[in-house]
MIPA-705883 format. One record per residue (C-alpha): residue number from 1; residue in three letters; x, y, z. Coordinates in Angstrom, 2 decimals. Each point is the difference from the previous one (the first is absolute). Example, Ala and Ser with C-alpha at 12.3 -4.5 7.8 and 13.67 -1.06 7.14 Angstrom:
- 1,ALA,12.30,-4.50,7.80 .
- 2,SER,1.37,3.44,-0.66 .
//
This chain:
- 1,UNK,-30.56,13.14,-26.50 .
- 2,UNK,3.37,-1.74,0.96 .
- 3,UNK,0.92,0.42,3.80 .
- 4,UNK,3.51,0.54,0.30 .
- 5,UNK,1.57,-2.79,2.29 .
- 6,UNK,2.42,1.37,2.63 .
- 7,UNK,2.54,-2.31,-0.08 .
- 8,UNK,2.89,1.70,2.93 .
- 9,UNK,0.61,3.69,1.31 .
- 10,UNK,1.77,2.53,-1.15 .
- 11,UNK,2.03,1.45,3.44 .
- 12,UNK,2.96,-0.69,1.71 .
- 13,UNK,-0.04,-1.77,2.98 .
- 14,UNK,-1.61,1.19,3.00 .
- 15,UNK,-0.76,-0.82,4.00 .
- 16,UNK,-3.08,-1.81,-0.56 .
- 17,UNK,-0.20,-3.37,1.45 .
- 18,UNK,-0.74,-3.20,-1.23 .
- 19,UNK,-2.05,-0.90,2.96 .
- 20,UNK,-1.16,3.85,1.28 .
- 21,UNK,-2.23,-1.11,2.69 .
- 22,UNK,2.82,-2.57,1.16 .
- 23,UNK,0.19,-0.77,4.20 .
- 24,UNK,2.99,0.16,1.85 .
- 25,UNK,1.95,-3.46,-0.03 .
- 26,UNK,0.17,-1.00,3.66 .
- 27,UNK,3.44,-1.25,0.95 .
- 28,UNK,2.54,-0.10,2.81 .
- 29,UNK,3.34,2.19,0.51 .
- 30,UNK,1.97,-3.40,-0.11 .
- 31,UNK,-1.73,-1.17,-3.19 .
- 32,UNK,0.61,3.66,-1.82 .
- 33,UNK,3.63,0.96,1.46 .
- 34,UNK,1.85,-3.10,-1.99 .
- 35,UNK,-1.85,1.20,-3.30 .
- 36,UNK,0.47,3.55,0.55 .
- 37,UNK,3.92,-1.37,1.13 .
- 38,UNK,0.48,-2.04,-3.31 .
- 39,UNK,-1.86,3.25,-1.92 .
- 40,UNK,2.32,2.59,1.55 .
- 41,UNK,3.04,-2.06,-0.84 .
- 42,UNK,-1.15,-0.21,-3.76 .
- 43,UNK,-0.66,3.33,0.05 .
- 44,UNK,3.80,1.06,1.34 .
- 45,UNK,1.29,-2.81,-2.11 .
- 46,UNK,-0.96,1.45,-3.52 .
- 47,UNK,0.53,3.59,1.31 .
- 48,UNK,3.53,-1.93,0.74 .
- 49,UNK,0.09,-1.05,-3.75 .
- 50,UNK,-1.16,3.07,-1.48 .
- 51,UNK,3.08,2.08,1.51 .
- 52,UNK,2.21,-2.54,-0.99 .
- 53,UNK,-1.29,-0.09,-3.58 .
- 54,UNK,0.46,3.73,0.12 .
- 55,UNK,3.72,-0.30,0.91 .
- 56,UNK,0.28,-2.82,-2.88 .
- 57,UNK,0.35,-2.47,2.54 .
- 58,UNK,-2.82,-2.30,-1.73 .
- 59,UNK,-0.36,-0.21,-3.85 .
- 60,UNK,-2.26,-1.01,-2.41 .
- 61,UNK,-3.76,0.36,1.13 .
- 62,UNK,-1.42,0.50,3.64 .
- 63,UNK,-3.68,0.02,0.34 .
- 64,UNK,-1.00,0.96,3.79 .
- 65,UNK,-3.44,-1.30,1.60 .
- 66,UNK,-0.05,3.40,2.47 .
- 67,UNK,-3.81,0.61,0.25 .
- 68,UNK,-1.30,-3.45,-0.64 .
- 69,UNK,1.96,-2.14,3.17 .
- 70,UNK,-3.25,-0.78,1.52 .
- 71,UNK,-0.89,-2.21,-2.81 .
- 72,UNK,3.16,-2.51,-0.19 .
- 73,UNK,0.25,0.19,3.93 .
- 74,UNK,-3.76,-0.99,0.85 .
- 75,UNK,-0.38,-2.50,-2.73 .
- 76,UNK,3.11,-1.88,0.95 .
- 77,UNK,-0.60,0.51,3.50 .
- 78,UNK,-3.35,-2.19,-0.51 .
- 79,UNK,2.01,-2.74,-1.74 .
- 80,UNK,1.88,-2.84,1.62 .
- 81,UNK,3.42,-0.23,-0.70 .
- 82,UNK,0.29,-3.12,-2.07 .
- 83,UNK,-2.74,2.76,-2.59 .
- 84,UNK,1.82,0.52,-3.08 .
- 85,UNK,0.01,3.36,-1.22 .
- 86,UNK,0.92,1.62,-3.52 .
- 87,UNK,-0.14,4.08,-0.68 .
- 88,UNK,1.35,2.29,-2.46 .
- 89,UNK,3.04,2.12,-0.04 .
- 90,UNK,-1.44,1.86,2.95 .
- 91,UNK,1.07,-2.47,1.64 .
- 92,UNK,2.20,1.19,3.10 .
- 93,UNK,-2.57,0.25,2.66 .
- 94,UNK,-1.49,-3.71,-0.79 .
- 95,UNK,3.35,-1.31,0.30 .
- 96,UNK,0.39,1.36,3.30 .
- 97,UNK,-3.48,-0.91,1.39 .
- 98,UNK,0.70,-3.57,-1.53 .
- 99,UNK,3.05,0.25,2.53 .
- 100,UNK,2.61,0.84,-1.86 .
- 101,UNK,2.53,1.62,1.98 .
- 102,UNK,1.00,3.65,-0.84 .
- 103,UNK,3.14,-0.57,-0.34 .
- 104,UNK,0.30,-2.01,-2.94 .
- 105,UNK,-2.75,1.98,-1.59 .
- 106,UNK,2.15,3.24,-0.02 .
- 107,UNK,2.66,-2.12,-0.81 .
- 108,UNK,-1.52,-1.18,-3.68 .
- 109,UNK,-1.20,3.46,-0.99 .
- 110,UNK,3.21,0.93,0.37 .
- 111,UNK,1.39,-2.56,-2.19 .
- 112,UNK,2.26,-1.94,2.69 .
- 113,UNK,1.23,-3.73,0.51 .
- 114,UNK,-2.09,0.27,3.32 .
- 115,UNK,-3.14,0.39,-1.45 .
- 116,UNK,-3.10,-1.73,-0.24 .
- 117,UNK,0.56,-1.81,-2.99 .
- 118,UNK,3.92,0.90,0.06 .
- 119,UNK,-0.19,3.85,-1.69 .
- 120,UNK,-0.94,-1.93,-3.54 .
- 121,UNK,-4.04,0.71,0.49 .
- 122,UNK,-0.24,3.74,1.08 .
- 123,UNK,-2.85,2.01,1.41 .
- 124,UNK,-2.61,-1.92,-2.53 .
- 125,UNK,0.73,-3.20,0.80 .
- 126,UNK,0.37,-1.26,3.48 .
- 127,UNK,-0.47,-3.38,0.75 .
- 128,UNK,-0.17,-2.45,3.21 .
- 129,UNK,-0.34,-3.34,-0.01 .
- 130,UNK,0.21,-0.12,3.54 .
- 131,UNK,-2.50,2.04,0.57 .
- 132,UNK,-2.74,-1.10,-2.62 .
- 133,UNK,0.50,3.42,-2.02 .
- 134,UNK,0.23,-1.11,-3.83 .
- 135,UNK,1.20,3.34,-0.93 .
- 136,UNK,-0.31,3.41,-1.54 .
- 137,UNK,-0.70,0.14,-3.74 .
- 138,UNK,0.70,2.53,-2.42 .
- 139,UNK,-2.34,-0.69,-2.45 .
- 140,UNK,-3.61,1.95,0.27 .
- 141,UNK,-2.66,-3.59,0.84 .
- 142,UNK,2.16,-2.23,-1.00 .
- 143,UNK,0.50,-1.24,3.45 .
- 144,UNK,-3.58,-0.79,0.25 .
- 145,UNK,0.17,-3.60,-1.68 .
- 146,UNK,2.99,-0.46,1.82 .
- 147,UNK,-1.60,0.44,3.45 .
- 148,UNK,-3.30,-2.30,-1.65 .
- 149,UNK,2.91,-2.55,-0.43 .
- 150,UNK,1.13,0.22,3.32 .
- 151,UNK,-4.07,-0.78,1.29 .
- 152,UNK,-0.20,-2.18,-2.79 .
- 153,UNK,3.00,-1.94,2.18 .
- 154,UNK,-1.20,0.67,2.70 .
- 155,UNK,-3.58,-1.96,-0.69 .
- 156,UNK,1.81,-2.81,-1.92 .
- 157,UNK,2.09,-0.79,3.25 .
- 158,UNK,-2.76,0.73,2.07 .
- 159,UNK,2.19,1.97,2.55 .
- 160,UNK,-2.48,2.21,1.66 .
- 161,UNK,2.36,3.24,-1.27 .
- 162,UNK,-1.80,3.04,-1.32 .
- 163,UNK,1.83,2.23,-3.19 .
- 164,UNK,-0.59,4.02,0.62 .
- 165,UNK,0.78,1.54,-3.31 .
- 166,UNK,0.22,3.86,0.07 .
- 167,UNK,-0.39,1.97,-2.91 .
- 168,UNK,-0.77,3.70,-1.26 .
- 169,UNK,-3.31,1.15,-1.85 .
- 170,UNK,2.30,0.28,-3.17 .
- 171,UNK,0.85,-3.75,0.25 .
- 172,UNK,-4.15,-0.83,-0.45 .
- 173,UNK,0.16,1.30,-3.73 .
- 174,UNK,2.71,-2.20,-0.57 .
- 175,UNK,-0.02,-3.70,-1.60 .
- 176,UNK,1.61,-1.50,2.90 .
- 177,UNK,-2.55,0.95,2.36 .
- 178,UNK,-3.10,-1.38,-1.87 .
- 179,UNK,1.85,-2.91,-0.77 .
- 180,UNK,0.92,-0.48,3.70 .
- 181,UNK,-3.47,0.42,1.02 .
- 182,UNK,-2.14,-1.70,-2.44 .
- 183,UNK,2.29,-3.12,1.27 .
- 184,UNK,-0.01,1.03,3.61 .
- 185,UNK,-3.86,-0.26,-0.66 .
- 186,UNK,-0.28,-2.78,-1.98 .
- 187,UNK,2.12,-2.19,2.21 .
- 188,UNK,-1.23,1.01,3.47 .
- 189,UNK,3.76,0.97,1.12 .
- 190,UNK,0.90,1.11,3.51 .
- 191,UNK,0.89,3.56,-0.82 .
- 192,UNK,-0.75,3.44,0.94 .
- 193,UNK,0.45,2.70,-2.83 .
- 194,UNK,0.76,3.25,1.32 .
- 195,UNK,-0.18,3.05,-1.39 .
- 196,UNK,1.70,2.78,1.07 .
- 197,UNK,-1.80,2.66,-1.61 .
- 198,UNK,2.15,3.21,0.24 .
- 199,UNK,-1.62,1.96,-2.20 .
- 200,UNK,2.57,0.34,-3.23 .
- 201,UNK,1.46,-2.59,-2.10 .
- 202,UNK,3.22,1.56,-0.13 .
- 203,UNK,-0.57,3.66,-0.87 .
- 204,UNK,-3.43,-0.59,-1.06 .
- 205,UNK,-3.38,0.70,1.88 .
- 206,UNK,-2.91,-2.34,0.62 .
- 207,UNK,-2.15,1.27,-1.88 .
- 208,UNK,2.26,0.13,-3.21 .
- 209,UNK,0.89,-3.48,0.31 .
- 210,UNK,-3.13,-2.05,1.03 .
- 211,UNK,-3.22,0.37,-1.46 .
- 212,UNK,-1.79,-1.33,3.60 .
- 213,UNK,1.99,0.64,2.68 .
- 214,UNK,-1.19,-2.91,1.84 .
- 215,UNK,2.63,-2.30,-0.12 .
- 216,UNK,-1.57,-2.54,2.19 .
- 217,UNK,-3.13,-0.11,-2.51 .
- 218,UNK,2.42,-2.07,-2.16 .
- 219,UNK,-1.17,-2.88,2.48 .
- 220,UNK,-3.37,-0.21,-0.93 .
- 221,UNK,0.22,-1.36,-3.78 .
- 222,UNK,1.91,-2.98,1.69 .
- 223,UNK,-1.98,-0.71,3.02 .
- 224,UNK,2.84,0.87,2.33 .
- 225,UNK,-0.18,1.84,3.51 .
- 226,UNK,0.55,3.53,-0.09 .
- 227,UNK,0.65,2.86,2.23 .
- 228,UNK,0.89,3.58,0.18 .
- 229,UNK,1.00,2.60,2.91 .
- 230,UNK,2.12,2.62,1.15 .
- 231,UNK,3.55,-0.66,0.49 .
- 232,UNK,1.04,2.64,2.99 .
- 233,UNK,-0.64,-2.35,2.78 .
- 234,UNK,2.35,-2.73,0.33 .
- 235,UNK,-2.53,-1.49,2.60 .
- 236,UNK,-2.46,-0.31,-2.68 .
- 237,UNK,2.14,-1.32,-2.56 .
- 238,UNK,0.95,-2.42,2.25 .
- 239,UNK,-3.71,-1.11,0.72 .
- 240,UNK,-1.04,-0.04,-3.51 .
- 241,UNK,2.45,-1.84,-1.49 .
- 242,UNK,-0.44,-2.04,2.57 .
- 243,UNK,-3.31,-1.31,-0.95 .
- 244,UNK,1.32,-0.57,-3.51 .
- 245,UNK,2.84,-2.35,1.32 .
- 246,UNK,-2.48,-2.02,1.98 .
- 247,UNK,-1.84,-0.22,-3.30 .
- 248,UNK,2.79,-1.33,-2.03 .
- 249,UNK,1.33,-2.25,3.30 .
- 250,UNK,-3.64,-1.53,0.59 .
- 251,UNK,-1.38,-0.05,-3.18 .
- 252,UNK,2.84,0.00,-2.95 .
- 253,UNK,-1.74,3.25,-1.46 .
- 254,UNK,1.49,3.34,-0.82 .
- 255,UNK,-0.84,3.34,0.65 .
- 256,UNK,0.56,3.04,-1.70 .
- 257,UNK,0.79,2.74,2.24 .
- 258,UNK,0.54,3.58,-0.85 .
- 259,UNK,1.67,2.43,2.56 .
- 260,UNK,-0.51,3.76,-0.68 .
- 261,UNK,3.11,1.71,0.93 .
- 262,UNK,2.73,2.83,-1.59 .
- 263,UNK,3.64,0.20,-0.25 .
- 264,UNK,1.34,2.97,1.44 .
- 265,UNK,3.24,0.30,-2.29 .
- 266,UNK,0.42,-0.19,-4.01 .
- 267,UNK,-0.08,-3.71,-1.67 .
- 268,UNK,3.70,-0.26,0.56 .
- 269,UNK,2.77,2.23,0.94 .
- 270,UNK,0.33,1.12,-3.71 .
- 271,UNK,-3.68,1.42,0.11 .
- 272,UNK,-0.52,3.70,1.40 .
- 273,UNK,-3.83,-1.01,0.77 .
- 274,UNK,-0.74,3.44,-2.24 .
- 275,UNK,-3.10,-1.10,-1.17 .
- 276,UNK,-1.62,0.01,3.44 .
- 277,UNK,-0.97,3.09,1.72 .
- 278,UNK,1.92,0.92,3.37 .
- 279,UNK,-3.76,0.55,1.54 .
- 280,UNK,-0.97,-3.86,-1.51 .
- 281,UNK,3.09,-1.33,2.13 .
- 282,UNK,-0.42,1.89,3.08 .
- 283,UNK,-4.22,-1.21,0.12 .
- 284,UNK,0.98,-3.34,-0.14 .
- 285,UNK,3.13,0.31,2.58 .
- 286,UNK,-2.25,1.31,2.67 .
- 287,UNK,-1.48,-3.97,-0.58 .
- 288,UNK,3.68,-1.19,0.27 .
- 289,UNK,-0.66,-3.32,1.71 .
- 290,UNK,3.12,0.73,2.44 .
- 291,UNK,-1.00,2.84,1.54 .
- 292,UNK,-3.22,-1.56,0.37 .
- 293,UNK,1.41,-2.59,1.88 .
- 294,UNK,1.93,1.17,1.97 .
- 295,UNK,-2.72,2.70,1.30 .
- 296,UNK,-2.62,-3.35,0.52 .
- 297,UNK,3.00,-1.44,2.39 .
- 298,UNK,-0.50,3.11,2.10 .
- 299,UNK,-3.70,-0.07,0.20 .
- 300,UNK,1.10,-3.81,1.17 .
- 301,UNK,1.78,0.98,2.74 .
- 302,UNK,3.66,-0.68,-1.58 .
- 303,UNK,2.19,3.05,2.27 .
- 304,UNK,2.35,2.29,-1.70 .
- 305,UNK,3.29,-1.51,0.98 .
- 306,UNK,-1.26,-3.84,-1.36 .
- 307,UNK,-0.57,1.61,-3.51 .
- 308,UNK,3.24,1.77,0.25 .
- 309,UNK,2.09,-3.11,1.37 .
- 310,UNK,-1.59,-1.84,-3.44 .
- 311,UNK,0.38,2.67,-2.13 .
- 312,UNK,3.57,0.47,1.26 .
- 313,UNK,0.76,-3.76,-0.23 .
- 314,UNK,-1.36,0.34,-3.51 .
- 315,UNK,2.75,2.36,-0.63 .
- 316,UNK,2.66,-1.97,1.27 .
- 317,UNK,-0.96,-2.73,-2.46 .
- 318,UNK,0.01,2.04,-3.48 .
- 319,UNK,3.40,1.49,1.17 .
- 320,UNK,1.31,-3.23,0.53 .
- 321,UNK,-1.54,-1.14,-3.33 .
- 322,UNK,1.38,2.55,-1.91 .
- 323,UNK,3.38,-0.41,1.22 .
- 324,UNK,0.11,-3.45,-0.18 .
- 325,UNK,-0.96,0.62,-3.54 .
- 326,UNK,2.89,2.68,-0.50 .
- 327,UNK,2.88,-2.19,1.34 .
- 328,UNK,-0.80,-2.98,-1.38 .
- 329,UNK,1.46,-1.36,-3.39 .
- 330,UNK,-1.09,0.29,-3.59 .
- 331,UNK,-1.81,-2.23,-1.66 .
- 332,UNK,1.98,-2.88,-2.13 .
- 333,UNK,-0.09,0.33,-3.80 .
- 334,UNK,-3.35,-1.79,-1.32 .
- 335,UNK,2.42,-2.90,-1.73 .
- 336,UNK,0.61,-2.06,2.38 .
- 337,UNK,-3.59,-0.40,0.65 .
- 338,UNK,-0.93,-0.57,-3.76 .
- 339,UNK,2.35,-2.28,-1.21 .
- 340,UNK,2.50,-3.10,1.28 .
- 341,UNK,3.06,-0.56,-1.19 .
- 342,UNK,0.89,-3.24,-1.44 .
- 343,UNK,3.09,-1.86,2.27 .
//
């Protein structure tokens, strides 16, 4: 008799943690209130963008990262500056823990001369030199041997910098990402692979769209570093990813690092979220790694009228964001960029 091999579940996604029996991350109320600062102000910053998009302030696509800001924020918060880092079109909320400025964030979504990369990029593809962010990208793992490039430089100029590349479980069926890896692997590079694993490649579940839901057991047929844990505390992140950057800095190896976390809103503004249940959302909301936050900062000692002078400065800076955004001017027309005229 043949024994039927279970190869991935058949639910939606629940509560249950990656790490059930996991301890409680010991920090301080001045190491958690900048993360759950730079968290908040992601948070208000895409709620920002969403109401604009609603208004047709913002065109094309806008994917929002409300649910999963503990990720981006305590992985870059454990990187040095000089760190490159490369994510998807998700991309907002890394920008801004990179250290890009709100303003000209709001200022590219909405398509003006003030923006990031002067209105021409849009919400998928912000970029910053300056700050060591090598962009947003629009295509599903096809950043990933971009960001094995950057580690790739990295090692050749033997700089000491570390690549994060962020990605979504959908991304690890894709080409890209096994080619990415199996170099990444294969040439010892100084990156961390992150995936932010939200729980639906675009409208479709888990369990529909990976046959092992392990991401991070990708790792093991290339001898590469892996680990895998619960994305609600930033703290955690932070610590985790940590480790994995030391790796790469100390070593030249990567690590593959998968993040359990869930997006609170559709795949973009276009998408109603209908195939998720109202009761799905609300489980994983009462894990909302804000809230969580912000209640640990209490337990710390943080008084009532510290959180509300942050949260109120917070609020100061999307307004000003968003009308810096409004009055500033359009973007030029893409020629001028593309092509030269001869004199």
């Amino acid at each position: 008799m043949v024994r039927a091999v279970v190869t991935a579940t058949t639910t939606t996604p629940d509560s249950k943690r990656v790490e059930p029996d996991e301890a409680v991350v010991e920090t301080t109320a001045a190491e958690l209130a900048p993360l759950y600062r730079q968290m908040l102000a992601i948070r208000r910053m895409e709620e920002a963008a969403a109401k604009a998009y609603s208004q047709g302030k913002i065109g094309g696509f806008l994917h929002l990262v409300i649910g999963q800001e503990a990720v981006c924020v305590g992985a870059i918060a454990a990187a040095a500056h000089d760190d490159y880092a490369v994510a998807t079109y998700r991309e907002h909320g890394h920008a801004y823990a990179k250290g890009v400025a709100m303003r000209p964030i709001m200022a590219e979504l909405y398509g003006k001369k003030t923006g990031l990369v002067k209105g021409l990029g849009g919400s998928m593809h912000l970029f910053s030199k300056e700050h060591n962010f090598l962009g947003g990208y629009g295509i599903v793992g096809g950043h990933v041997p971009i960001a094995a490039g950057a580690a790739f430089a990295s090692k050749y100029r033997n700089d000491g910098r570390v690549t994060l590349c962020f990605f979504g479980e959908g991304a690890s069926t894709i080409g890209g990402f096994a080619e990415g890896v199996a170099l990444a692997a294969l040439w010892k590079l100084p990156i961390v692979l992150i995936c932010e694993n939200n729980q639906y490649s675009m409208g479709t579940p888990l369990y529909r769209s990976l046959a092992v839901e392990d991401v991070s057991l990708r790792a093991l047929s290339h001898g590469m570093a892996r680990d895998r844990f619960d994305g609600d505390d930033v703290v955690k992140v932070k610590r985790r990813i940590a480790e994995a950057i030391d790796r790469a800095r100390t070593t030249g190896e990567p690590t593959l690092v998968e993040v359990v976390t869930y997006r609170f809103r559709g795949h973009s503004m276009s998408d109603p979220g209908l195939y998720r249940t109202k009761d799905e959302v609300e489980e994983w909301k009462r894990r909302d790694p804000l809230s969580r936050s912000r209640a640990r900062l209490v337990e710390l000692g943080m008084r009532d009228d510290e959180l509300a002078t942050l949260e109120a400065e917070v609020k100061v800076e999307v307004d000003d964001a968003v009308k810096f955004a409004e009055e500033s001017p359009p973007a030029d027309e893409y020629l001028p960029y593309v092509t030269k005229e001869e004199s």
